[in-house]
C-alpha positions in Angstrom: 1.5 11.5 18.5 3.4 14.1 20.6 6.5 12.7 22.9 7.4 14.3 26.8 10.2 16.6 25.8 12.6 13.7 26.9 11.2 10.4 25.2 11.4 13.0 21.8 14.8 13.9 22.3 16.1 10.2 23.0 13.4 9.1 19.9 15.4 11.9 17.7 18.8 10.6 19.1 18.3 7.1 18.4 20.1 6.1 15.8 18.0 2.8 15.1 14.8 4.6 15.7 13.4 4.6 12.2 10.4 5.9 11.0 9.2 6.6 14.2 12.4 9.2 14.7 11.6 10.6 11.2 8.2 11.7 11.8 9.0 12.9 15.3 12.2 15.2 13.7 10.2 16.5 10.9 7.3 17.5 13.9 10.1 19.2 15.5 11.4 21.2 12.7 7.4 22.5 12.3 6.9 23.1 15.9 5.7 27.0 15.7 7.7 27.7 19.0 10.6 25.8 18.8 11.1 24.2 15.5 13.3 25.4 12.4 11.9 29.1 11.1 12.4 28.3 7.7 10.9 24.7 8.1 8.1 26.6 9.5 7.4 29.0 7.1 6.9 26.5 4.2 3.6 25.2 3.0 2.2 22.1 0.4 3.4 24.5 -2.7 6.6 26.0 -1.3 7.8 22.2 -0.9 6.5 20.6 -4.3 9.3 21.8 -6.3 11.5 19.9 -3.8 9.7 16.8 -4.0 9.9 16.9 -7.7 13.7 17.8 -7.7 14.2 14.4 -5.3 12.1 11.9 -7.8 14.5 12.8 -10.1 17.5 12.5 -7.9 16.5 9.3 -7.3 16.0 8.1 -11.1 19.6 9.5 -11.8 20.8 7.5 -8.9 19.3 4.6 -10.2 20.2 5.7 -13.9 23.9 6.2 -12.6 23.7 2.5 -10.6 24.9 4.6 -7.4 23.1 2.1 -5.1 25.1 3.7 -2.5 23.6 7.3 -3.4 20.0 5.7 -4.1 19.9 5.1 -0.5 20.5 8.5 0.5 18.1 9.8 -2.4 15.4 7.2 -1.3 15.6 8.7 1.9 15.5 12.9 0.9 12.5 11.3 -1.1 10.6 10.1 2.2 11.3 13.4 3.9 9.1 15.2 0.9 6.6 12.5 2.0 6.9 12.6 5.5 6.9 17.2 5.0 3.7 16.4 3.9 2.2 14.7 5.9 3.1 16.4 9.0 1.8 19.7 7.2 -1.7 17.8 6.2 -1.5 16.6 10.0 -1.2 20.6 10.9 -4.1 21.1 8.9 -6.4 18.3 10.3 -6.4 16.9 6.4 -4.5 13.8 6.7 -1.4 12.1 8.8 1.3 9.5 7.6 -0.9 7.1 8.9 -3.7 7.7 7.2 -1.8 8.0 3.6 0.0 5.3 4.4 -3.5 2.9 5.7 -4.7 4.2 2.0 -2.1 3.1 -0.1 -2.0 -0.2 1.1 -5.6 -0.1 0.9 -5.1 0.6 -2.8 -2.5 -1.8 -3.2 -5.1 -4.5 -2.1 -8.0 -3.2 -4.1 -6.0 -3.2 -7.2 -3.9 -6.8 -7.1 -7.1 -9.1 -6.5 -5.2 -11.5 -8.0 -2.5 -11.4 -5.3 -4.3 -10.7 -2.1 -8.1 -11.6 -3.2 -9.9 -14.3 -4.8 -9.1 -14.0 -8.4 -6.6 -16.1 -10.1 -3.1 -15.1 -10.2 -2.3 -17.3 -13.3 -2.4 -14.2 -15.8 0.4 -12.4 -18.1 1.8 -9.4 -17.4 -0.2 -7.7 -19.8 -3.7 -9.0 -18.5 -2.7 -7.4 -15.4 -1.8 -4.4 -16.5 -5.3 -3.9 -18.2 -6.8 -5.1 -15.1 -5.0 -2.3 -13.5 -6.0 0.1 -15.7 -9.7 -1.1 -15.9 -9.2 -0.5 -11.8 -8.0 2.6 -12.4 -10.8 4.2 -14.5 -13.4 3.0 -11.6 -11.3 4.9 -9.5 -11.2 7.9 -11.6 -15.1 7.2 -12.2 -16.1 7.3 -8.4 -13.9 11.0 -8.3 -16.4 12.0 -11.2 -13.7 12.4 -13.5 -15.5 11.3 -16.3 -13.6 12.5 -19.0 -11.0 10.3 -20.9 -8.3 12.9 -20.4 -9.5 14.2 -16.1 -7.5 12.8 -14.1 -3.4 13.1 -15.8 -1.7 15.5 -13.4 -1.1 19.1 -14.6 2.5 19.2 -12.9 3.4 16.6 -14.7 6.7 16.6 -17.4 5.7 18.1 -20.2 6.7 15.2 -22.2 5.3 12.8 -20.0 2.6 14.4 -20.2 2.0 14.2 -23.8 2.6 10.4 -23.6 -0.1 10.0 -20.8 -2.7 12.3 -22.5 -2.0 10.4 -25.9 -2.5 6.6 -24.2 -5.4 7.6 -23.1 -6.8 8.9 -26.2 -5.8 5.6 -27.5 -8.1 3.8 -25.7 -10.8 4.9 -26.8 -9.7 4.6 -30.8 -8.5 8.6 -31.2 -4.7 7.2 -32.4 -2.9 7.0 -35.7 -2.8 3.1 -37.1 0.2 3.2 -38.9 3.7 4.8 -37.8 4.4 6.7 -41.2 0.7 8.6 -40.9 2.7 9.8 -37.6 6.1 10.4 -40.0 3.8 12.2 -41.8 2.1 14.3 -39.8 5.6 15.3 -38.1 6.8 16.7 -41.4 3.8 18.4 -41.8 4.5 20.7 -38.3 7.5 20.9 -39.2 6.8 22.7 -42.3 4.0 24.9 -40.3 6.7 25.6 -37.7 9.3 26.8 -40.7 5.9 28.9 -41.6 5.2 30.4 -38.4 9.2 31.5 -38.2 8.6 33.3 -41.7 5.9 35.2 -40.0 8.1 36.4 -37.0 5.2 36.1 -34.4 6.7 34.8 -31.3 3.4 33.2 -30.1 2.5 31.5 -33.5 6.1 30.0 -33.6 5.5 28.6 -30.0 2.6 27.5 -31.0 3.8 25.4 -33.8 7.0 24.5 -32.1 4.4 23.1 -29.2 2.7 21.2 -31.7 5.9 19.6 -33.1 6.8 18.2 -30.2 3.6 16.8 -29.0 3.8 15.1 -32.4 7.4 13.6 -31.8 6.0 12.5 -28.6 3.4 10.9 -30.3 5.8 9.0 -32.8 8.0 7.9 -30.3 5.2 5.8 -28.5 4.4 4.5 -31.4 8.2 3.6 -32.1 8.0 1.9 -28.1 10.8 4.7 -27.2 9.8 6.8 -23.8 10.5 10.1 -25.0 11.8 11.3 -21.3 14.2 8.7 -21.4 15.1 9.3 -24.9 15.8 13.0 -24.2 17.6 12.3 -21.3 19.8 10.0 -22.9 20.3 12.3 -25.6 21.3 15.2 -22.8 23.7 12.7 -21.4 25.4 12.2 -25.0 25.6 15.5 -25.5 27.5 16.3 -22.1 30.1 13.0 -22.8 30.9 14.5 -25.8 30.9 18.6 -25.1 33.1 17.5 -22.2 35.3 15.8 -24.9 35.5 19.1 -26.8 36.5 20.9 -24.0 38.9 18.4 -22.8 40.7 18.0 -26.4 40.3 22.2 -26.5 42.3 22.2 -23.2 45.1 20.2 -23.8 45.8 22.6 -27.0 45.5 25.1 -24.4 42.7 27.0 -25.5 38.8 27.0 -25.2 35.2 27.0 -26.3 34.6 30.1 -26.6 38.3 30.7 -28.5 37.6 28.1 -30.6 36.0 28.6 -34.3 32.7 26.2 -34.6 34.6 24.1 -37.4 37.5 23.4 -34.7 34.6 22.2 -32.3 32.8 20.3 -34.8 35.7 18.5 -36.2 36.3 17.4 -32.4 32.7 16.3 -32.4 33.0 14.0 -34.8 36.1 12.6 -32.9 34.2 11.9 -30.3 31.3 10.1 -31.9 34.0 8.5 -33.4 35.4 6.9 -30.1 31.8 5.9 -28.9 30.9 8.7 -26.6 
């Protein structure tokens, strides 16, 4: 819907106008004559990296418990949503309204038990089969017929692992018993210590590619995401490198004067005092 130059200007104004003023703001900024020339310029690829960068803005928000910051993250996550659309709108492929109809639409299709005629009394788990038995019609009627068509190539690549390995799952391709996946994980290790002795770049990334689609493996099988994990693990490692430098500073030196003993020892410290 296009405005009279004033109604768009008092919509873009408005301070209560909501979505509404979103949409009309973001049509703006693409207007060939008049808008933003970067905004402009930018197509479905040129802006995917940004709507990537914003999921993860808001997870840290929410990691963080920044409600304050999730708000404005939620929001720089609806512009990615609302960029596209207004470029699929361009293009005569879709509108906000029309991804936003098929959404809900899907939301209907795929909670029967909530908005149709089958019974809501079921666990958590039942529902989350349901959902996937949904799913795979879905994926059916796109004739991806493959167990693996359908898992996103942008993906993580660790979440992409974990998705490509559920799905194997289902159909029976899955190690039974954690220490076959112990197992197996020594065994690239020992091919990737192989590959190094060769000195082939590719062969090592090969093998290195191999061991961690293997510790992926063995942390679904241990329940642990392995995003989270390593994210966790990146977080620990800042508290306590920030310690170092910290402990470095008050002796007024740093990292990079430091011997890795003197570093290490100040590692430990900070294990020690829970970081």
């Amino acid at each position: 819907m296009v405005f009279p130059p004033n109604e768009s200007d008092r919509l873009c104004h408005d301070p209560n106008g909501g979505l509404p003023r979103l949409l009309e703001i973001m049509r703006r900024l693409r207007d060939p004559e008049t808008g933003c020339p970067w905004d402009v310029e930018q197509d479905f690829a040129t802006i995917a990296p940004y709507t990537i960068e914003e999921a993860y803005e808001v997870e840290d928000a929410i990691s963080r418990k920044d409600w304050a910051d999730l708000e404005g993250e939620l929001g720089d996550l609806l512009l990615q949503t609302v960029y596209h659309t207004q470029m699929g709108a361009e293009a005569g492929y879709f509108d906000f309204h029309s991804v936003a109809n098929a959404i809900a639409q899907k939301m209907l299709d795929r909670h029967p038990h909530v908005f149709g005629d089958e019974s809501n009394k079921k666990s958590a788990d039942q529902q989350t089969r349901d959902w996937e038995v949904q799913k795979a019609r879905e994926r059916a009627a796109r004739n991806e017929t493959g167990v693996l068509d359908g898992v996103a190539l942008g993906l993580p690549a660790l979440m992409r692992a974990l998705k490509l390995q559920k799905r194997a799952a289902r159909v029976g391709f899955d190690w039974t018993e954690i220490d076959d996946v112990l197992s197996k994980l020594r065994e690239e290790a020992d091919e990737l210590a192989e590959a190094r002795a060769t000195s082939d770049p590719e062969k090592v990334r090969e093998e290195f590619g191999d061991f961690l689609f293997v510790a992926v493996n063995l942390g679904r099988h241990l329940d642990v995401d392995p995003e989270q994990a390593l994210r966790e693990a990146n977080a620990k490692f800042t508290r306590r490198f920030a310690y170092i430098e910290a402990e470095l500073a008050k002796r007024g030196t740093a990292p990079a004067d430091s011997t890795l003993a003197e570093m290490d020892a100040l590692w430990t410290a900070a294990k020690v005092a829970g970081l």
